[in-house]
Structures are given as C-alpha cells and as structure tokens.
C-alpha positions as CSV (number, residue, x, y, z in Angstrom):
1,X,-2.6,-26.0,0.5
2,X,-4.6,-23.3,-0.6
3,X,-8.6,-23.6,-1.2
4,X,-9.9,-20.0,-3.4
5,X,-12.9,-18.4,-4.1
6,X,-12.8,-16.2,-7.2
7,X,-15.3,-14.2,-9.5
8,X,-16.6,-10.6,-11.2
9,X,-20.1,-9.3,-10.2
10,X,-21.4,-6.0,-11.0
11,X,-21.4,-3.0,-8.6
12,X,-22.9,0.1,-9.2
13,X,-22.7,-0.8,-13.4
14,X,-19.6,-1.6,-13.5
15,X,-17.6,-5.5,-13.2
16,X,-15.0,-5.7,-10.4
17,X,-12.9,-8.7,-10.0
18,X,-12.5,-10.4,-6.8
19,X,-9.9,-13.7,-5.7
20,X,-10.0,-14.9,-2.6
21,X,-7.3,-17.4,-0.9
22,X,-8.1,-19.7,2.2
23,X,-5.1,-22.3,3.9
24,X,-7.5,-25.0,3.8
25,X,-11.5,-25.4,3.8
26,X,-11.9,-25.3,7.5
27,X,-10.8,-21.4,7.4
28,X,-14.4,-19.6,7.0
29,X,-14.3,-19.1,11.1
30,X,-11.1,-17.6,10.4
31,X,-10.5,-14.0,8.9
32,X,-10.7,-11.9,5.8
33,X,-8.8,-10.4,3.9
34,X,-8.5,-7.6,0.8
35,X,-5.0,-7.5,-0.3
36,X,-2.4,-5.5,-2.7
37,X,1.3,-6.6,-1.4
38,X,2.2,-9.6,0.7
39,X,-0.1,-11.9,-1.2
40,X,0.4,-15.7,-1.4
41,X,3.0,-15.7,-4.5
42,X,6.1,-14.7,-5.5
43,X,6.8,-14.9,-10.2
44,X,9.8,-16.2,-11.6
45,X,10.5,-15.1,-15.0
46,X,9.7,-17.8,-18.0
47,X,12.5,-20.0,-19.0
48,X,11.8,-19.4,-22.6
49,X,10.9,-17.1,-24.8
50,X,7.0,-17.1,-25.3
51,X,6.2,-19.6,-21.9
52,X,4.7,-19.0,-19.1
53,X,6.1,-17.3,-16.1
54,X,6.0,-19.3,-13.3
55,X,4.7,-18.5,-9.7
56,X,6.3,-19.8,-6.0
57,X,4.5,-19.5,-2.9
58,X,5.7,-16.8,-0.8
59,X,6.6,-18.4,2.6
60,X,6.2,-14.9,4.1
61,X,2.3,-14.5,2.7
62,X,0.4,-12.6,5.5
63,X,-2.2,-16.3,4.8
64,X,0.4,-17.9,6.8
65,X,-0.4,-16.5,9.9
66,X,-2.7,-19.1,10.3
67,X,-0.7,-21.5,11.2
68,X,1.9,-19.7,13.0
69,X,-0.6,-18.6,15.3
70,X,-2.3,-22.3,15.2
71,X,0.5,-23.7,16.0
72,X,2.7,-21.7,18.1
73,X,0.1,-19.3,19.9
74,X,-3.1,-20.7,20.5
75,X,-5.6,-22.6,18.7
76,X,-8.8,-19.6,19.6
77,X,-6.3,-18.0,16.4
78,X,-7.7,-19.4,12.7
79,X,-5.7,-16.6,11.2
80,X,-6.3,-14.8,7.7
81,X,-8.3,-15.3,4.7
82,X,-7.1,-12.8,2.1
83,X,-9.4,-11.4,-1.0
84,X,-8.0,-9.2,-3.7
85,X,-9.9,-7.0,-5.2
86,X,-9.2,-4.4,-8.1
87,X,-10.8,-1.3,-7.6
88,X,-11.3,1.4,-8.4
89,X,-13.1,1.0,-12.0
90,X,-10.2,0.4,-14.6
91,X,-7.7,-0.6,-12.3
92,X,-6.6,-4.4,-12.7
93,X,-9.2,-6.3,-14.7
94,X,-12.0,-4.2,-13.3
95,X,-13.9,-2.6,-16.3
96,X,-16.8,-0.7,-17.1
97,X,-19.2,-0.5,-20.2
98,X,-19.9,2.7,-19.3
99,X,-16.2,5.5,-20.0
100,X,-18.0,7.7,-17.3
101,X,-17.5,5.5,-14.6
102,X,-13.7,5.8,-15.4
103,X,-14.1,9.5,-14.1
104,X,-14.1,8.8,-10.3
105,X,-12.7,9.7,-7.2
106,X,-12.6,8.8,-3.3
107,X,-16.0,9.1,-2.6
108,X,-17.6,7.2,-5.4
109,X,-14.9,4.5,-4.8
110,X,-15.6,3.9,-1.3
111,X,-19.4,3.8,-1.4
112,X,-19.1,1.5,-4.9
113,X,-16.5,-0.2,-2.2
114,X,-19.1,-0.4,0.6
115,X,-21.6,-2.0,-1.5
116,X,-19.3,-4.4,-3.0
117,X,-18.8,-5.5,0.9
118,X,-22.2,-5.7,1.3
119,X,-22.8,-7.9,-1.7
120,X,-19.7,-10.0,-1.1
121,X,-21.2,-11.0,2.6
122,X,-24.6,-11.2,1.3
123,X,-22.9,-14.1,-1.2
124,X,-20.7,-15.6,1.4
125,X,-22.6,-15.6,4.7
126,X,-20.4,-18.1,6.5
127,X,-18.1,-15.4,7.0
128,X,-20.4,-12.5,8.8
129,X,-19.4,-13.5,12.1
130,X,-15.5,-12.6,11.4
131,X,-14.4,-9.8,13.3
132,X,-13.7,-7.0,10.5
133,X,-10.7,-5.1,10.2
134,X,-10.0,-2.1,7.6
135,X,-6.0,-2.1,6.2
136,X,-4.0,-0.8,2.9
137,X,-0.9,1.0,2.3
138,X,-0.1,4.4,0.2
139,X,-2.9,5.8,-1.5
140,X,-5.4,3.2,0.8
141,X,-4.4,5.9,3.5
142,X,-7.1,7.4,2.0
143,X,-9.3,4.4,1.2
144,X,-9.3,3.0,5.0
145,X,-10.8,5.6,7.1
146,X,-13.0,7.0,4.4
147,X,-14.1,3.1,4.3
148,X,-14.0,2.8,7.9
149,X,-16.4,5.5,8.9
150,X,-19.7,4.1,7.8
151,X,-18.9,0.4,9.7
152,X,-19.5,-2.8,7.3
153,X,-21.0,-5.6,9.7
154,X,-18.4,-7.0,12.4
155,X,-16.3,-3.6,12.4
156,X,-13.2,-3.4,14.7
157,X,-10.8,-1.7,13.7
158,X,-8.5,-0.7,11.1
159,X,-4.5,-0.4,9.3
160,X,-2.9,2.2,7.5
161,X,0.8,1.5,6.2
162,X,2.5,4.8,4.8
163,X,-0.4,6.3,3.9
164,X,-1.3,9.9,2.2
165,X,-3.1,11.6,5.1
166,X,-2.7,15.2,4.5
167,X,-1.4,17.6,2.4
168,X,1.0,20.1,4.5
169,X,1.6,16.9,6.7
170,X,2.8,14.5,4.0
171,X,4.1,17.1,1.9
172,X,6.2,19.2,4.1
173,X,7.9,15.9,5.2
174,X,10.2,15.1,2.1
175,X,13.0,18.4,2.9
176,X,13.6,17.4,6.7
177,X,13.6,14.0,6.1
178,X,16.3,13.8,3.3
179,X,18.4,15.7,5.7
180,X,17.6,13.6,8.8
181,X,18.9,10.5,6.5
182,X,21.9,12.8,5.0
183,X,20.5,12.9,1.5
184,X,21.3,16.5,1.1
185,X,23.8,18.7,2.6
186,X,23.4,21.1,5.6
187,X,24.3,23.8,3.4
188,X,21.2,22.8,0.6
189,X,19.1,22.2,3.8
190,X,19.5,25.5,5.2
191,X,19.0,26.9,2.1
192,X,15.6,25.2,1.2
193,X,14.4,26.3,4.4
194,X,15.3,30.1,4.2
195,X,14.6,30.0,0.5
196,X,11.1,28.0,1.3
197,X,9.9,29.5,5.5
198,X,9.1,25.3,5.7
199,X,6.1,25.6,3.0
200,X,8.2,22.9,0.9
201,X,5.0,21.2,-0.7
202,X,3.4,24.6,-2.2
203,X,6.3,26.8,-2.9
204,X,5.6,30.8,-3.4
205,X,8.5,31.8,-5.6
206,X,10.7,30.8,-8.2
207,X,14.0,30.8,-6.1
208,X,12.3,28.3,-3.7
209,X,11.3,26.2,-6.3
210,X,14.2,26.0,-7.7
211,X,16.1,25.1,-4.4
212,X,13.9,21.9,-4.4
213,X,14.7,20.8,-7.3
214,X,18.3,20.5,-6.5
215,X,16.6,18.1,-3.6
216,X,15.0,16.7,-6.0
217,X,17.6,15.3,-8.2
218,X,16.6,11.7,-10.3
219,X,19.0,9.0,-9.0
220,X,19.6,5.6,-10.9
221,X,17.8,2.7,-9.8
222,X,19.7,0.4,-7.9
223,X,19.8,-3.8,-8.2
224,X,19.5,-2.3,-12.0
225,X,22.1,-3.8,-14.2
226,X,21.2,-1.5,-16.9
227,X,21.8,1.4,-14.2
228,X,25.2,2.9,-13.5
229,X,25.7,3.9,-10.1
230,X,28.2,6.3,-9.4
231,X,30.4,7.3,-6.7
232,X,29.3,10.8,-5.5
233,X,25.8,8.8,-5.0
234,X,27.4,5.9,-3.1
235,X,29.2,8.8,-0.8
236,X,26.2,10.5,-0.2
237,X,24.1,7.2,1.3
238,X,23.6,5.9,4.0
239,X,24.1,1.6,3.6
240,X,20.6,1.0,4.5
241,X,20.1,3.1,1.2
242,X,22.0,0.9,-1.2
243,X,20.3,-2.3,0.1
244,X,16.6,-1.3,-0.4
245,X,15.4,-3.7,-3.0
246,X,18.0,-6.2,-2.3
247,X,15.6,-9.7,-2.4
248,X,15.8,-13.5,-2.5
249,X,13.2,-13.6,-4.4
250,X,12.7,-15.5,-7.9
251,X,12.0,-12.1,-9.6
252,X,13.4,-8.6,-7.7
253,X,9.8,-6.5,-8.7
254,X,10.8,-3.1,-7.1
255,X,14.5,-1.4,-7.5
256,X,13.6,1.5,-6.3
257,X,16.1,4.3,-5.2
258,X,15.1,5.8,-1.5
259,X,12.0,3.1,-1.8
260,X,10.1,6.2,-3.1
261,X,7.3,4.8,-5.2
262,X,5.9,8.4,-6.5
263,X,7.9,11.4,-7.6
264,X,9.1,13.5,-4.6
265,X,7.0,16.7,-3.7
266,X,4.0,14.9,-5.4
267,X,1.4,14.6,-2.3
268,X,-2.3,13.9,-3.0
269,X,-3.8,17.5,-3.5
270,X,-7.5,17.9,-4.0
271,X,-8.3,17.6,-7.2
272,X,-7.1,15.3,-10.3
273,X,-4.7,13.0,-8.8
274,X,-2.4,12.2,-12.0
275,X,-0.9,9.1,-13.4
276,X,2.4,8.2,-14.1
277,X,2.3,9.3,-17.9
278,X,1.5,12.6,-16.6
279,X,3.9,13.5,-14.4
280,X,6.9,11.7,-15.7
281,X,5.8,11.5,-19.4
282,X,6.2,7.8,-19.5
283,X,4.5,4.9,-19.8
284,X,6.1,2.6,-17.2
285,X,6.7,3.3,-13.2
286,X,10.6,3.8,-12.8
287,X,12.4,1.3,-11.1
288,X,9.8,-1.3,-11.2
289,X,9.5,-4.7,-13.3
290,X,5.6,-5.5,-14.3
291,X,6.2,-7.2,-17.4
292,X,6.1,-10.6,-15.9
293,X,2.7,-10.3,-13.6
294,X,1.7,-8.5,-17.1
295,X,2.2,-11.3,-19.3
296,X,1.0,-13.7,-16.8
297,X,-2.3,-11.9,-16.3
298,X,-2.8,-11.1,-19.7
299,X,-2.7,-15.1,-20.5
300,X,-6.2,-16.4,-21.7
301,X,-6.3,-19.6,-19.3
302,X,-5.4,-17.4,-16.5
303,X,-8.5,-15.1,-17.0
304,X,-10.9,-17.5,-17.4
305,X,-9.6,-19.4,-14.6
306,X,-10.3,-16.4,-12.5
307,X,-13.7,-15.2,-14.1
308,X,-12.1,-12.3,-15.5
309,X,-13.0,-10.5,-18.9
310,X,-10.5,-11.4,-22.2
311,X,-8.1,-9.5,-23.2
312,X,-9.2,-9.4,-27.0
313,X,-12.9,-8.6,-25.6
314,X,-12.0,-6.2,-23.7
315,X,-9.8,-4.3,-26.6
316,X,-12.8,-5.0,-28.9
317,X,-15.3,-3.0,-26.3
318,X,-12.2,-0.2,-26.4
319,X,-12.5,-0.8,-22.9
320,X,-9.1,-1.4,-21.7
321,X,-7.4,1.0,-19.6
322,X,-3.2,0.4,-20.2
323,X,-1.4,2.4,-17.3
324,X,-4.1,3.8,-16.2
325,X,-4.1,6.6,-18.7
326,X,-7.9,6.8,-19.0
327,X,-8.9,7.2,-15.7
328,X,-9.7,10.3,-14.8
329,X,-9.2,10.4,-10.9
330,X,-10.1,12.9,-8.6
331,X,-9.0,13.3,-4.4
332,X,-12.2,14.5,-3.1
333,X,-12.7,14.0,0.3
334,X,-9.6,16.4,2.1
335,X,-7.4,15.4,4.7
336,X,-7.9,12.3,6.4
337,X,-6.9,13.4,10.3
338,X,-11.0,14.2,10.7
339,X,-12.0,10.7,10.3
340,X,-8.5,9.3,12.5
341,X,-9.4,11.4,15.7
342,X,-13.6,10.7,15.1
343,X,-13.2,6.5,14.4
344,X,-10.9,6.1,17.7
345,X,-12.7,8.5,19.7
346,X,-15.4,6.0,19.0
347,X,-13.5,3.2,19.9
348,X,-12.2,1.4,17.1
349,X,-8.1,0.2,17.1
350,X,-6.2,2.2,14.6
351,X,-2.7,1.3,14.2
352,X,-0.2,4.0,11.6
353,X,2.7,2.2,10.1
354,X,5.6,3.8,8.0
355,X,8.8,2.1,6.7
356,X,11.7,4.5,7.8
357,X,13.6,4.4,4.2
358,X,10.3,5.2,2.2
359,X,10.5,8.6,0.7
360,X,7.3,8.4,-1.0
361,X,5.4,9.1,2.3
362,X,7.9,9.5,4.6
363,X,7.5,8.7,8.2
364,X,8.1,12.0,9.9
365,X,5.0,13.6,8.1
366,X,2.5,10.3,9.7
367,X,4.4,11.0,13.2
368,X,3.8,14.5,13.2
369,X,0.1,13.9,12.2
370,X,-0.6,11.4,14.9
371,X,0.6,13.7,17.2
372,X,-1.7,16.6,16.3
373,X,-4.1,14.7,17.1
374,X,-3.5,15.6,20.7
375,X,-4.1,12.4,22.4
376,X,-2.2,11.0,25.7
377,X,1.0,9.4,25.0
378,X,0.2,6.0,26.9
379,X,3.1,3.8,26.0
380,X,6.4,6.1,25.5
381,X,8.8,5.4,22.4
382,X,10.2,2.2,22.2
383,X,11.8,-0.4,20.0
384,X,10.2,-3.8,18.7
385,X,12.2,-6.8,18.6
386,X,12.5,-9.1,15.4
387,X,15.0,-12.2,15.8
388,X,17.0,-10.3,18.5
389,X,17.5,-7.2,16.5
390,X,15.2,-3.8,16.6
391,X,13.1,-3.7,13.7
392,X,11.6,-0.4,14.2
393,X,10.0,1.6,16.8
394,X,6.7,2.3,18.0
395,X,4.5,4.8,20.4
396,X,1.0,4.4,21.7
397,X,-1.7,6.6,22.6
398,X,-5.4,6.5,24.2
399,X,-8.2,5.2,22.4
400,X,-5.9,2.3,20.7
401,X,-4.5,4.2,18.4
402,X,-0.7,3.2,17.8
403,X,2.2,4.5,15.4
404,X,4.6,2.2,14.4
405,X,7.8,2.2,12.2
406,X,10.0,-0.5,10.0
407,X,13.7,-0.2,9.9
408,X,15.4,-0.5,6.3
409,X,11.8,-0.6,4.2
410,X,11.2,1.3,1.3
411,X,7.1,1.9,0.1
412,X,4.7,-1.0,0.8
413,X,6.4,-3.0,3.3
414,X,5.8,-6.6,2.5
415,X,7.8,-5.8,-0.7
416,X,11.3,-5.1,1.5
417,X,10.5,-6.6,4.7
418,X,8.4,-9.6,4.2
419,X,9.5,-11.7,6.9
420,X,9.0,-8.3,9.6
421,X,5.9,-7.6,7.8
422,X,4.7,-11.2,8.5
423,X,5.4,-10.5,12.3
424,X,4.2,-7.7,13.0
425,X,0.8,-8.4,11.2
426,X,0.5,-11.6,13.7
427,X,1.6,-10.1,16.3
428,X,-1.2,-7.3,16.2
429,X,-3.3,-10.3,15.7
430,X,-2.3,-11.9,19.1
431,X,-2.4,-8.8,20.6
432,X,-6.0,-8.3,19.6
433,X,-6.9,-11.8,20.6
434,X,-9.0,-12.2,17.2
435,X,-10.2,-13.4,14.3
436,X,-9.4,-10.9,11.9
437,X,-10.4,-9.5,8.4
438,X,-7.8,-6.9,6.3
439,X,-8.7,-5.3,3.7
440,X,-6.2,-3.9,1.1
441,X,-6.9,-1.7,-1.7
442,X,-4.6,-1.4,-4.7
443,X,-3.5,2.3,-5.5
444,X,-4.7,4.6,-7.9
C-alpha cells in the first residue's frame, strides 16, 4: 500500500508541484526521495476510445526497497520515500504568473531548488533527521552537484546516472564510441578522426563536418510497428542493439534506437540549451510515446487530486508551456568536474553511473572524466553480479567516489533495466548502511 503526500506552494513567485509516495505511514524514519524514472507506476493504454488510461504498480519501483531491505537485509533499513517534483518553471505542471521566470537557467533553478528543500522540510519536519542524498539522470548531471555544493540539512552524498558533465568530455565521446560498439566502419572511423584531429563536438571545417554526419545518420525506431527496419541496419548491430526498448510492460514508453534520448553531437554548451522543436523541427521526442501519461495528466480529477492548476485555467492565463517551447533555457554554470573533485574531496560519497548502450551520454566520455580527476584507483575494474550474470562493471576511487556501468541500457536506466536498476539502488543502500533520501530532477 502506498500512503502520499501531494501539493503546489509558491517558490521564488512561481507554483511548483510536488507528489510524494510512502509504502506505508510508518516510513517518515525512512528516506526521501525526488524522482523522474523508476517511479511507482507503470500506464496501460485506455480500452476505449475517450476512457481513462489505466496505471499498474511497477514491482521494480525504487519505493520497493523498503521492504527488500526490511525483509531480507536488516531491519536498521526503512528504505525510500520518493517525491516528484517538476522543475524547472514550465516543466510538468509547474507554472508561473510571471513569462520571465520562464527564462532560466542552472543557477536560478538550483537556488529556486534549494529553497524549495528548505520549505518542503520546514513543512514536513518529521523527516529532518533522514540522511540526505542528491541523485538524477541526464541533464540532473548538472542539477546534482550544482545542488549538492551548498549542503541542504542531513547531506551525504549524492548520484549521477549518465549525466552531461562537460562539454569536450561528453561531446568527444559519441565518434569512439560508435566504433567501440561497431556502429560505423573502421574506414568512416579513421576518416572522422583524420578529417576531425579528435575535436568531434566543435568541428573546424566543412569536410569534418560533413564526415560526422555520415556518423550521424537517423535510424528507425525499433519496437515501432510503424517503423521499417532494414537489413543493412540489422547487419550493422550488435544484438544488444536491437533489444533496447524490448519491455513487459503494459505500455513500451521509449523505442529508442542506440537508447539515445537527444540528437547525437548535441552536448550541453553554455548558452541556450534548445528544445526539441528546435533542433529537430518537431513537436514530439522521436521514438517515444507520451500521449498516454499526457492524457492522463491532462484529466481534470487527476489534477485536482494532486493540487495541481487546470488545464482550461491555465490556457486562459496563456500560461501553458506545450513541449517546452516557451522556455527559454540557459546552461550557465560550465563544466561540472569542479564541483565533483571539491564535494568528495570534502567527504561526501559520489557514485557515476552510465548504461553502456546509451548514446545520448555515452559512457566513455563519464569514464574518462572520472579519471581526470586524478584520484587513486582503490578498487580495480570489476564486474557486478545480477542473478548470476554480470550486469555491468564498476571501479572505485579515494574519497568514495565510484563509477559504475549497466550492461544492455539505453538513457535513464530504470526505463531498460528496471529490475538491475532496483538492485543496484539497494545495494548502494546496504552498502551505505542508511537511511536515505534521492533526489531526481526531470530534464530540461
């Protein structure tokens, strides 16, 4: 059973929307949690036209660690608490009265996040003496240790799953990796590289440019019916390849080809971070299904029964934001290695995470980047073991900070490899010997 807290409050002039989940009304010694993927249900399309979709609990929900660990670890563990919250301003069914406030970027979002933590423990007291932790995925990689530097209360420690970190890292990943997983040819590889002298994410001349883009070719979606697949493809992939996005779920969300989640060659650069309309001159995210969390959010009952804003008040207030197309977003706070080496040299746990199929922020550019950091390698390369089979790798250094892969996931892990996710999370959780809070910040 779950027990929820839910509302909007104002931060900073604007209305941000909060839900909160808890496995049963004992759980405020337990842990806290912000959260974007892995959440506590999975949709299943409406059996008829113009009913509801309806929603499954996920059996793999990160909420569940409570009683895995309960039950099976020790009884010191009360597990996770998880809070969503829609940020920044615009995103979700957070809103603003005020169109400036939908011209942000990292460092407005983070302190209007700070204060929103402040306020939330302010309301909620009964959870100040959690142990906090710091996590999100993708663009969160820029989120967490921006977040993290300025300690909220019961700080610990933090998460980052394939994050953007840094520009030359992350962006001069894309080339060697699609030629580690024989995407491309040796022939194209060699002669990107010539063409490009490894700058692949800021090319110089026109002939290098146009040498990526021959990397850069679109590919179908697969687990698409609407999506032909053809055979030079097929050849050119590896198997793990053609089953990213494969599901037992109700509803398969993602379909994504490579599990890239953002067009290749598109790291965050300072400056205005753009939307999907922009780049791709589309409305809708490729090889993704929304309209079903769409039209269940969009539903009146639903919003009131979460305290959020109408639909038809918010269009009257011309204060809806569809596909983010009015937010005007800007990466302002540089690379993110600075605030790595400064929060573990301090002594706060950091562990790096990267799915090994994800082409959106591939895992050679975060290994590389936890490397220049220059620490002591303190526990060499190794697999971890999930039901007798390696399900990735992982490599630790001093001052607890770890790097850790997943085999076969594509972008935002709990999406391809729930039940791995679900281990992994409790097992740094055991390790730790805590009570812990996540926090998870839905991407720009």
């Amino acid at each position: 059973m779950y027990n929820d807290l839910h509302g909007t409050f104002t931060v900073s002039m604007f209305h941000v929307i909060f839900y909160m989940t808890m496995m049963n009304a004992e759980m405020n010694a337990g842990g806290t949690l912000f959260f974007s993927v892995g959440g506590p249900f999975n949709f299943e399309e409406a059996k008829t036209e113009g009913s509801m979709p309806y929603l499954h609990i996920n059996p793999y929900s990160w909420s569940k660690v409570m009683i895995d660990l309960f039950i099976l670890i020790s009884p010191i563990f009360r597990g996770s608490n998880i809070i969503y919250l829609d940020s920044p301003v615009g995103v979700g069914l957070s809103y603003s009265k005020n169109q400036s406030d939908y011209v942000t970027g990292d460092l407005q979002t983070v302190a209007n996040t700070h204060a929103f933590l402040l306020k939330w423990f302010e309301l909620y007291p009964k959870f100040l003496s959690n142990m906090l932790f710091i996590a999100g995925e993708s663009y969160a990689g820029i989120y967490v240790p921006t977040l993290s530097y300025e300690p909220v209360l019961n700080f610990k420690g933090y998460l980052v799953g394939n994050g953007f970190t840094n520009v030359e890292f992350d962006g001069n990943s894309f080339v060697p990796f699609a030629y580690g997983m024989d995407l491309i040819s040796d022939y194209l590889y060699e002669e990107v590289t010539n063409e490009c002298m490894g700058n692949f994410y800021n090319p110089h001349n026109d002939t290098c440019e146009t040498k990526l883009e021959k990397v850069d070719e679109v590919k179908p979606c697969y687990h698409d019916p609407d999506a032909a697949e053809t055979k030079d493809v097929k050849i050119r992939l590896l198997s793990s390849f053609w089953k990213l996005g494969e599901t037992d779920k109700p509803l398969a969300v993602l379909k994504r080809m490579f599990g890239r989640a953002w067009p290749f060659r598109a790291p965050v650069r300072d400056g205005i971070v753009l939307t999907w309309p922009e780049l791709l001159n589309r409305q809708s995210v490729p090889c993704t299904n929304d309209e079903v969390a769409t039209a269940w959010l969009n539903d009146g009952a639903v919003r009131k029964a979460i305290h959020a804003e109408g639909v038809s008040t918010l269009k009257l207030l011309s204060l809806q934001v569809p596909q983010n197309d009015k937010i005007f977003y800007h990466h302002d706070d540089g690379s993110m290695i600075k605030y790595h080496k400064n929060l573990t040299s301090r002594g706060y746990w950091a562990l790096i995470f990267n799915e090994d199929d994800d082409m959106c922020v591939p895992f050679t550019g975060s290994e590389a980047w936890t490397r220049s950091i220059g620490y002591k390698i303190v526990d060499e390369w190794r697999p971890w073991i999930y039901n007798g089979q390696v399900a990735g790798y992982l490599q630790g250094y001093e001052n607890n900070l770890t790097f850790l892969t997943i085999k076969g996931a594509g972008h935002t892990l709990p999406d391809y490899k729930p039940q791995e996710a679900l281990y992994f999370y409790t097992g740094f959780l055991a390790e730790k010997s805590i009570w812990a809070c996540f926090i998870f910040f839905i991407q720009v």
